[in-house]
GUVODREN-219793 format. One record per residue: residue number from 1; x, y, z of N, C-alpha, C in turn; residue in three letters. Coordinates in steps of 0.001 Angstrom, whole numbers, plus 500000, padded with zeros to 6 digits. Example, Ala and Ser with C-alpha at 12.3 -4.5 7.8 and 13.67 -1.06 7.14 Angstrom:
(vexpa 1,(513190,494310,507800),(512300,495500,507800),(513200,496700,507800),ALA)
(vexpa 2,(512850,497750,507080),(513670,498940,507140),(512900,500030,507870),SER)
***
This chain:
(vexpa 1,(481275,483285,514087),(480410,483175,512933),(481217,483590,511700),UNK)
(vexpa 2,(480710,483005,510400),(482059,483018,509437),(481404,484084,508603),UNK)
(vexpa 3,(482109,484914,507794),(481527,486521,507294),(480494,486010,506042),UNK)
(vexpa 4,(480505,484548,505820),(479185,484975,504981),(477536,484521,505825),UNK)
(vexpa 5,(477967,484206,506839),(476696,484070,507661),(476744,485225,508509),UNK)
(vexpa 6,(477644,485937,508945),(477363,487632,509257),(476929,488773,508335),UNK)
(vexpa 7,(476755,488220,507583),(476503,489480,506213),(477694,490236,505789),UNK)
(vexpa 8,(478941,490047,506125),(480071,490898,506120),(480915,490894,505228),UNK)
(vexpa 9,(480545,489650,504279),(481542,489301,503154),(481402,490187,502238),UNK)
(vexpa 10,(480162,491246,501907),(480317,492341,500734),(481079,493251,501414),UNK)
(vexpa 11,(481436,493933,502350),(482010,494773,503196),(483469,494324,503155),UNK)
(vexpa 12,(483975,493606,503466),(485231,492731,503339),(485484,492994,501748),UNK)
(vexpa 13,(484885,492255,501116),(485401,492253,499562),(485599,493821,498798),UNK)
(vexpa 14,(484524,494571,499372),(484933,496100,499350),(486130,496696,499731),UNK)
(vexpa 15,(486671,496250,501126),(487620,496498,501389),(489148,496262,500869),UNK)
(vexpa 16,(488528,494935,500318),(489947,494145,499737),(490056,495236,498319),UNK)
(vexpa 17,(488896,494836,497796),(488601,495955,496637),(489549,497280,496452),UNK)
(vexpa 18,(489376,497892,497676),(490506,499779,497920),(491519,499263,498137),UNK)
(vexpa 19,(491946,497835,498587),(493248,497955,499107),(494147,497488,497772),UNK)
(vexpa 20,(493454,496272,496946),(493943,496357,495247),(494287,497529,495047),UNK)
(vexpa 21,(493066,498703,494704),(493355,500259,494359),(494234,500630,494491),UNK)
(vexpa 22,(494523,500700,496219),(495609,501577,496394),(496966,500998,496093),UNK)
(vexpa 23,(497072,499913,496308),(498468,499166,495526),(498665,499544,494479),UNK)
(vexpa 24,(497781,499588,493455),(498016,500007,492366),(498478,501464,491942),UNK)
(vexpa 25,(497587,502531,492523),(497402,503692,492794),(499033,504265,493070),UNK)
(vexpa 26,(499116,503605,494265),(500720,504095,494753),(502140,503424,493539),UNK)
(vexpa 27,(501660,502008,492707),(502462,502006,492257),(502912,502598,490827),UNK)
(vexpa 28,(501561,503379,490305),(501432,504358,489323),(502450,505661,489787),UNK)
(vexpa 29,(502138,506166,491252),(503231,507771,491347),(504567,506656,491209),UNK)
(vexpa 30,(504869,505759,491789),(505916,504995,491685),(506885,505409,490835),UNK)
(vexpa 31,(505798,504410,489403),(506474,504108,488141),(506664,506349,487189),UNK)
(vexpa 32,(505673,506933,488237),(505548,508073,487286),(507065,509014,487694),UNK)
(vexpa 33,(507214,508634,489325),(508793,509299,489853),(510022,508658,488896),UNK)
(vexpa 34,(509758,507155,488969),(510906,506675,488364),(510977,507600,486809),UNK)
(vexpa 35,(509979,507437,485982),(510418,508650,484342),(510314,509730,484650),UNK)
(vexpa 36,(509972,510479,485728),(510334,512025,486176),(511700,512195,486304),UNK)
(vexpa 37,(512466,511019,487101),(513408,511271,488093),(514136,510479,487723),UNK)
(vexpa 38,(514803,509849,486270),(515675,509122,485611),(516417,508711,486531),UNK)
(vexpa 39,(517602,509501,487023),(518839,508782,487636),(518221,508321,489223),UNK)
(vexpa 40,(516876,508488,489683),(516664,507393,490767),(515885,506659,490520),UNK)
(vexpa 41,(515592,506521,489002),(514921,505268,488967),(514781,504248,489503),UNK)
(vexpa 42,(516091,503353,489438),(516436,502333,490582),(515114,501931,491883),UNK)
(vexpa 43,(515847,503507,492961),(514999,503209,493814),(513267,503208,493111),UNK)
(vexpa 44,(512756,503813,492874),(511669,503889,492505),(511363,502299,491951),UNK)
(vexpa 45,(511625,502039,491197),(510836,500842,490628),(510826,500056,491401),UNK)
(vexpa 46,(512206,499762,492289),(512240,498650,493042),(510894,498465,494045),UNK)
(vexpa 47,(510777,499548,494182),(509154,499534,495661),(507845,499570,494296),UNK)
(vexpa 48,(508418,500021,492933),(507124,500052,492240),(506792,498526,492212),UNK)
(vexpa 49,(507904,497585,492218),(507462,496148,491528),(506849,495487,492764),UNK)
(vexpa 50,(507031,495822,493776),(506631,495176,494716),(504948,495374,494963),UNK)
(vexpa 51,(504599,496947,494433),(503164,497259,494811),(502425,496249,493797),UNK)
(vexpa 52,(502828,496389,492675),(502881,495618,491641),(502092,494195,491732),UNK)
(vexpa 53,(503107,493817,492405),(503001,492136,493161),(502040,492399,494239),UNK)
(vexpa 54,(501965,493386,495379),(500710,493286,496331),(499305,493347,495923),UNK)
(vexpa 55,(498799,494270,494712),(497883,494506,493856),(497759,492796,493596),UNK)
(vexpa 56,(498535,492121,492869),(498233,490501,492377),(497842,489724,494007),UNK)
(vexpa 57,(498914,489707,494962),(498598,489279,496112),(496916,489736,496488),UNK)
(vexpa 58,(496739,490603,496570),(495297,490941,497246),(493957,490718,496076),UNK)
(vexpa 59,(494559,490578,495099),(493171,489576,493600),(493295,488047,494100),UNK)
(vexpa 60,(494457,487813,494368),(494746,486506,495292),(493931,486428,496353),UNK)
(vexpa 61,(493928,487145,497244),(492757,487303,498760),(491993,487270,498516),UNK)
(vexpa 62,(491235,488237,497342),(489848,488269,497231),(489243,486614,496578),UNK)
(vexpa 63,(490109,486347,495961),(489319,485161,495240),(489637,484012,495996),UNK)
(vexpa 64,(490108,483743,497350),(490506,482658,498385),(489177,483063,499131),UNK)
(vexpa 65,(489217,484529,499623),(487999,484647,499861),(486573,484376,499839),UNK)
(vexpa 66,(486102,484674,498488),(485473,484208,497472),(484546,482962,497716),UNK)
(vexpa 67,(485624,482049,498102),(485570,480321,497819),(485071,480146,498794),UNK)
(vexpa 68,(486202,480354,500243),(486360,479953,500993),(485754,480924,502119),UNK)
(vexpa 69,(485222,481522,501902),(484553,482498,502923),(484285,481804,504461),UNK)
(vexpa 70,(483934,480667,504822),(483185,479885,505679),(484717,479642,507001),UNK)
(vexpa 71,(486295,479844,505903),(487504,479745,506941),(487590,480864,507622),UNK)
(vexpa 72,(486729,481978,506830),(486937,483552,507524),(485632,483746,508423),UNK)
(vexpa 73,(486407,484354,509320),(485425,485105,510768),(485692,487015,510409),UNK)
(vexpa 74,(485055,487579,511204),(484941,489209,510561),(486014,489426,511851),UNK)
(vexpa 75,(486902,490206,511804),(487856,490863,512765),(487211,492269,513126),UNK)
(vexpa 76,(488680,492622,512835),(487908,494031,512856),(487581,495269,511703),UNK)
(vexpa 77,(486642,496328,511774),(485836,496416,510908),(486825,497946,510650),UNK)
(vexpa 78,(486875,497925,509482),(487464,499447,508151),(485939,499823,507770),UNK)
(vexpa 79,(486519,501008,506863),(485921,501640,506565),(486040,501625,505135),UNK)
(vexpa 80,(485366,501257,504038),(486432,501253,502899),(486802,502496,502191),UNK)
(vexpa 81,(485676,504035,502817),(485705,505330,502483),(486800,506110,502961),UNK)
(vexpa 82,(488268,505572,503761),(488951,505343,504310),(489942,505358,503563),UNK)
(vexpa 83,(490134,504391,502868),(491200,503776,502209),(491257,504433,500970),UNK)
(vexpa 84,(489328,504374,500466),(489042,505337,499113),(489718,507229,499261),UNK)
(vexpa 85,(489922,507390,500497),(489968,508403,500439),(491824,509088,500240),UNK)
(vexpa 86,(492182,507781,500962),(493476,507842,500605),(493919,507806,499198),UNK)
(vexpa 87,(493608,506770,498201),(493428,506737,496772),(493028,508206,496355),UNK)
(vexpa 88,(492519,508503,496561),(492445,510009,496563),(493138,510904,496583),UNK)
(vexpa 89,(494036,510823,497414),(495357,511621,497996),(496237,511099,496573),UNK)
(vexpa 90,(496298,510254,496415),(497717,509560,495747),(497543,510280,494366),UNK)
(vexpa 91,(496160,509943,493858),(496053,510175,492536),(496245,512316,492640),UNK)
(vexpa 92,(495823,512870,493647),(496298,514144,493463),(497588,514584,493467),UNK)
(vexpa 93,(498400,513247,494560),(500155,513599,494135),(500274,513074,492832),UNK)
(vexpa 94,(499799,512616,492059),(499998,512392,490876),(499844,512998,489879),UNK)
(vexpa 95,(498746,514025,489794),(498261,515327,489459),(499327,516455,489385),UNK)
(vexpa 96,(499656,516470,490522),(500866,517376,490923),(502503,517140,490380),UNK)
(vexpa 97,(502203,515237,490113),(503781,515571,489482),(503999,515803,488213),UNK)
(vexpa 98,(502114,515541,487685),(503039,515573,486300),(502344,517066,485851),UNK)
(vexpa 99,(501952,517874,486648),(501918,519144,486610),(503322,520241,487184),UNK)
(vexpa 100,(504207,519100,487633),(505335,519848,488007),(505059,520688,489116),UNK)
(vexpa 101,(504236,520577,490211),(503481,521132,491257),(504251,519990,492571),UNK)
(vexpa 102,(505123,519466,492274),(505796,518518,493851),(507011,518370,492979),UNK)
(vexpa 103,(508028,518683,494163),(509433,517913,494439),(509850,516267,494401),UNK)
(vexpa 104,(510925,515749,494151),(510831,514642,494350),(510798,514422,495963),UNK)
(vexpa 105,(511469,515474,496544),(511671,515272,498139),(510239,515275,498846),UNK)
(vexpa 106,(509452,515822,498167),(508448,516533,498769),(507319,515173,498422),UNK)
(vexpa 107,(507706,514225,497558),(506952,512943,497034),(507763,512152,498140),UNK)
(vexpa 108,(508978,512037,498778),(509157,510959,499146),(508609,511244,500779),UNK)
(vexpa 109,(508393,512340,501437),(507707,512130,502860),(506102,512002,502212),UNK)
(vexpa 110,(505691,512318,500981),(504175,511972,500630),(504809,509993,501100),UNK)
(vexpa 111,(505130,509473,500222),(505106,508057,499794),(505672,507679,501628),UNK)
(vexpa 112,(506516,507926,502281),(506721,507766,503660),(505533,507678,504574),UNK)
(vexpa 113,(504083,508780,504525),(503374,508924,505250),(502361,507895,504718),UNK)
(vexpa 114,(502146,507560,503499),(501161,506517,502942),(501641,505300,503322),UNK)
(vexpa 115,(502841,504674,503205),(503314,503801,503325),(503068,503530,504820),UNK)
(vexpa 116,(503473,504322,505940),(503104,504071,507146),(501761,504193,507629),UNK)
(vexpa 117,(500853,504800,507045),(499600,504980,507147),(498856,503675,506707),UNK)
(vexpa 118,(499378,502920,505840),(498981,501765,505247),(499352,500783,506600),UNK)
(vexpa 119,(500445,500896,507027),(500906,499756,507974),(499893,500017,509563),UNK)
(vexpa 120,(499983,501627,510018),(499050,501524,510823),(497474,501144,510508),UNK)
(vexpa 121,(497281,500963,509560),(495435,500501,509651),(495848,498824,509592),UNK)
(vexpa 122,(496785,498010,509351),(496969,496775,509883),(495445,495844,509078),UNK)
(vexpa 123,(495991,496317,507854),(494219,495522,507404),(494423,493591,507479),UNK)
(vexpa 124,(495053,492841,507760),(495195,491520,508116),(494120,491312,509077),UNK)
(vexpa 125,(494159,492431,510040),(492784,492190,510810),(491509,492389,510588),UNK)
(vexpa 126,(491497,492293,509014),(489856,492847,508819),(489130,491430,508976),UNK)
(vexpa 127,(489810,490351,508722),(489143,489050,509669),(490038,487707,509954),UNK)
(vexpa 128,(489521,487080,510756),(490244,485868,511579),(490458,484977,510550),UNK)
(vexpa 129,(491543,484916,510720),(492385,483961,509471),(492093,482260,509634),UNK)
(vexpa 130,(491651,481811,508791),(491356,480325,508984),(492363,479923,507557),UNK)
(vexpa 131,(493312,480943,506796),(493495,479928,505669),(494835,480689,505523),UNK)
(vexpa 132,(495779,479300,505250),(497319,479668,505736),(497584,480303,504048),UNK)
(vexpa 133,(496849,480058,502815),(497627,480622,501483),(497433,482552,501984),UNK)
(vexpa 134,(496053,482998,502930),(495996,484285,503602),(497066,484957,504023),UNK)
(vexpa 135,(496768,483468,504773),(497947,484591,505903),(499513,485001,505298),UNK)
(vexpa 136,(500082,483942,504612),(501384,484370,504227),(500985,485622,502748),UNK)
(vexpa 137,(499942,485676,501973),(500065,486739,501441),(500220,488292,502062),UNK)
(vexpa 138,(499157,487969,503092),(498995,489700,503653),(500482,489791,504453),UNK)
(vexpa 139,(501168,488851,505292),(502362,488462,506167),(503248,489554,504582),UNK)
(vexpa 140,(503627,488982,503713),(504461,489436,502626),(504095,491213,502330),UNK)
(vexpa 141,(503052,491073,502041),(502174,492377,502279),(503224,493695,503243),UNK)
(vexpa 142,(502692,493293,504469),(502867,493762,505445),(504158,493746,505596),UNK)
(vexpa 143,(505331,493277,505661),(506946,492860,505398),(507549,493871,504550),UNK)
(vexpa 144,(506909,493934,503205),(507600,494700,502560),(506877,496016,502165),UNK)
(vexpa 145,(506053,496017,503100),(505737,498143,503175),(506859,498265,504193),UNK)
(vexpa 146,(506685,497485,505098),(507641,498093,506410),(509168,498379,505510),UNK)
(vexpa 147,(509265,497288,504893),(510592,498179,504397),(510723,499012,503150),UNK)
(vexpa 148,(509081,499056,502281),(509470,500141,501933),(509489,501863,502379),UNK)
(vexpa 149,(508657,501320,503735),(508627,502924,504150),(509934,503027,505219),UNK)
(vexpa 150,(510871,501760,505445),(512643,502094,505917),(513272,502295,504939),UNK)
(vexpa 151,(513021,501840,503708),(514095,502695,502531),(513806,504068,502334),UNK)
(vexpa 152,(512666,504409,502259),(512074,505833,502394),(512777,506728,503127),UNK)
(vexpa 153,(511945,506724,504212),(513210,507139,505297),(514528,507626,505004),UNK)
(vexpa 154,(515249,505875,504476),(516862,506262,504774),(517350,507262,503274),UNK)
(vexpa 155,(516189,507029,502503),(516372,507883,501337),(516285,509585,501783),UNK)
(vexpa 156,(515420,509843,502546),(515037,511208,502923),(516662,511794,504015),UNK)
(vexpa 157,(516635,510767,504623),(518265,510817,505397),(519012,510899,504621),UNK)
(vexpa 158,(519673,510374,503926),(520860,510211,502853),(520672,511772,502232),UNK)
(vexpa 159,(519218,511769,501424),(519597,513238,500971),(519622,514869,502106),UNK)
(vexpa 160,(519048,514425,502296),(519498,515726,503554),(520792,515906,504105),UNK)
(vexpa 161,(521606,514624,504627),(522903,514614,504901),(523768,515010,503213),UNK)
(vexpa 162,(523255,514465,502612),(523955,515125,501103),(523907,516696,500939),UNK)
(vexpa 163,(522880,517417,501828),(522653,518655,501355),(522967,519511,502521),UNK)
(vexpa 164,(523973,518406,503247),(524464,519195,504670),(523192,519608,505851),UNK)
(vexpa 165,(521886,519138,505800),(521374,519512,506493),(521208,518660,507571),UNK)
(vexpa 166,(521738,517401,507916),(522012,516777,509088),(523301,516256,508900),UNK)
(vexpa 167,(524236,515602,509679),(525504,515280,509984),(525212,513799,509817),UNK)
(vexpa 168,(526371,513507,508849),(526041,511762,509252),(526783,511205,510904),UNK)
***
């Protein structure tokens, strides 16, 4: 049954709704590390432009959605108080940096655990894909958290081995 004959399409569009947010959300501490943290700017923006672009990708979903509701079936079901709650989290590391209350190190296992936290809730499955412009957005989506939470990572590696606390 397709989510607007399940009743599910306000629930869905809610969801899509937090997940805009949080794209955005995360790419605000982003852009706020990069002018905290001048000489790593670099890294920073580079994952900022991308949230950037997922925020546009998922106004993209919602309004394929929208139209086309009748290609979508309901998968499986989020929570969107969930996702809101994560938005939550972000905007308090954000609080904190520009209160000078977090490290940059101490932002990059924050941005590591969101980033993977984002990939485990796997929201592509919030319903059965009937429409291929979908699928390759969330596909892109999903592609480049994974590597931004492996640059993460190798960022948190690199500096620790810089500070002698693991061996390369």
């Amino acid at each position: 049954m397709n989510i607007r004959e399940s009743g599910q399409l306000q629930g869905i569009m809610e969801m899509l709704k937090e997940m805009a947010k949080f794209e955005t959300k995360i790419a605000e501490l982003y852009a706020l590390c990069a002018a905290t943290w001048k000489e790593d700017s670099p890294f920073w923006l580079g994952i900022w432009r991308d949230e950037i672009r997922h925020a546009r990708h998922i106004e993209q979903i919602m309004d394929i959605v929208k139209k086309e509701p009748q290609t979508f079936e309901a998968g499986r079901q989020f929570n969107p108080a969930t996702i809101a709650a994560v938005n939550r989290e972000i905007e308090d590391k954000i609080t904190m940096l520009q209160n000078g209350e977090i490290t940059e190190d101490q932002v990059l296992f924050a941005a590591q655990s969101l980033e993977q936290g984002y990939l485990e809730l796997d929201f592509a499955d919030i319903v059965v894909i009937g429409n291929a412009e979908f699928k390759v957005l969330m596909h892109e989506i999903f592609t480049d958290t994974q590597q931004h939470k492996d640059k993460i990572i190798q960022e948190i590696i690199n500096r620790a081995q810089s500070k002698g606390y693991i061996k390369e």
